[in-house]
C-alpha positions as CSV (number, residue, x, y, z in Angstrom):
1,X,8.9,-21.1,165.0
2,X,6.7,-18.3,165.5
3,X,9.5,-16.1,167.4
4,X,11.3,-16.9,163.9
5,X,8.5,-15.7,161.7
6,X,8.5,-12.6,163.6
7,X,11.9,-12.1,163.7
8,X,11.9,-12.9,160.0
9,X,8.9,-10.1,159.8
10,X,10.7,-7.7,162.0
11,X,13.8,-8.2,160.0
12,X,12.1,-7.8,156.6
13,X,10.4,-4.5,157.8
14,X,13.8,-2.9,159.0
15,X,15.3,-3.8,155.7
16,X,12.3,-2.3,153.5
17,X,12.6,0.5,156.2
18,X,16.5,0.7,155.5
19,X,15.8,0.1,151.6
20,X,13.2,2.9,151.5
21,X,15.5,5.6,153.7
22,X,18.5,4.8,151.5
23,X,15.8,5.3,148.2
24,X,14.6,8.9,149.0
25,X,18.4,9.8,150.2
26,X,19.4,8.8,146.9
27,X,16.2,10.5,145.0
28,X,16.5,14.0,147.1
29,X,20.5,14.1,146.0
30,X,19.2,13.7,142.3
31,X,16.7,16.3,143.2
32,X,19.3,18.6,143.7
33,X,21.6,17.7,141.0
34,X,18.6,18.0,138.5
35,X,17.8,21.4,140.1
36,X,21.5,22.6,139.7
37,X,21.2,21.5,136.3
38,X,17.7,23.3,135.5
39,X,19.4,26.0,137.0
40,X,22.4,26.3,134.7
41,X,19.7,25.3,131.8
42,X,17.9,28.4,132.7
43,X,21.0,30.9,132.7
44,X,22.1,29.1,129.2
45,X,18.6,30.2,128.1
46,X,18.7,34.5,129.7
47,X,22.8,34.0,127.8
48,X,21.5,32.7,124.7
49,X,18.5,35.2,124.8
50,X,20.7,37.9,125.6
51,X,23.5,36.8,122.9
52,X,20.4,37.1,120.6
53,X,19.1,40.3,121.3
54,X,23.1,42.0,121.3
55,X,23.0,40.0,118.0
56,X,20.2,42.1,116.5
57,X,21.3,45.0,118.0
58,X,24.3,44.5,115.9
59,X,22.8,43.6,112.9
60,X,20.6,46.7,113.1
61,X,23.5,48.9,114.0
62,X,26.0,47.5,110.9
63,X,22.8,47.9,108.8
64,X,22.2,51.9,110.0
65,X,25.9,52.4,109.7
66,X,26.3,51.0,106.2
67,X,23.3,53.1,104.6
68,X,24.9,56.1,106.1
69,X,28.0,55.7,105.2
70,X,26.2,55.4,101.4
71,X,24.0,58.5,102.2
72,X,27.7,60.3,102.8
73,X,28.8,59.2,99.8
74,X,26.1,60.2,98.0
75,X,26.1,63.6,99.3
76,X,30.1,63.8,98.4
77,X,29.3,62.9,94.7
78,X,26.8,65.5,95.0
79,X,28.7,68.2,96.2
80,X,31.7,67.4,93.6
81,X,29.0,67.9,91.4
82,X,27.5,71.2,93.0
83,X,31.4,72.3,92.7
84,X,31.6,71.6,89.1
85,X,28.2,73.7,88.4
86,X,29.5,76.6,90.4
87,X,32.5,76.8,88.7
88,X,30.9,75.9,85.1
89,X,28.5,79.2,86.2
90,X,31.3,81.1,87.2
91,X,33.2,81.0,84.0
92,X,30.0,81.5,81.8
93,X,29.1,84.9,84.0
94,X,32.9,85.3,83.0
95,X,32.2,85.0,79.5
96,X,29.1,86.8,79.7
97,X,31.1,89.5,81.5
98,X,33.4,89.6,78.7
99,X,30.9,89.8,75.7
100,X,29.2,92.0,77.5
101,X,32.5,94.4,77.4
102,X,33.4,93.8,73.8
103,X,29.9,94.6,73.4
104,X,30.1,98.1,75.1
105,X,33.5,98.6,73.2
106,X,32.0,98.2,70.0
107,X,28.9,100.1,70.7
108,X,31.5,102.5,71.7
109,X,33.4,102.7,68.6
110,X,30.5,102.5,66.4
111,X,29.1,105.6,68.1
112,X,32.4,107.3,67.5
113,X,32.5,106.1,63.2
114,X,29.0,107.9,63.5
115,X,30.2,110.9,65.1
116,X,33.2,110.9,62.7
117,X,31.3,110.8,59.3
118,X,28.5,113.4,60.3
């Protein structure tokens, strides 16, 4: 009986032995698979980070883009306009040209009635 207890010991301590072996097997495989997977949790994070940052990027760049394509429009309107006032000057130095010659003419023939008639 007491070879049997010890047989039944000895058998009971290579089956906790076996259980214990096949237990860390299966625990350092889920290591690995849970270190694969904080891995590829990781590069999802630098992706989304980066997808983030390109993101704002763009944002800032369709932000500087629109307000410069306003500023151009803004300086077109303005330059239509500076176009109008040249030509709106030119005609009234025109005008003033013009007067100014019918003013010289009359002057002219005035000065000649005078010299007729004295």
């Amino acid at each position: 009986m007491e070879n049997f207890t010890v047989m039944l010991c000895f058998a009971l301590v290579i089956l906790l032995f076996t259980y214990h072996s096949v237990a860390i097997i299966i625990i350092y495989k889920k290591r690995k698979e849970f270190i694969i997977a904080y891995e590829r949790v990781l590069n999802l994070k630098e992706w989304c980070d980066k997808i983030s940052e390109e993101a704002g990027q763009s944002y800032i760049i369709e932000s500087v883009e629109k307000r410069g394509n306003e500023l151009i429009a803004q300086l077109n309107l303005l330059n239509a306009n500076l176009v109008k006032i040249q030509e709106h000057h030119k005609n009234l130095q025109e005008r003033q040209q013009k007067l100014h010659d019918s003013l010289l003419e009359e002057h002219k023939l005035l000065n000649q009635y005078f010299e007729n008639y004295s």
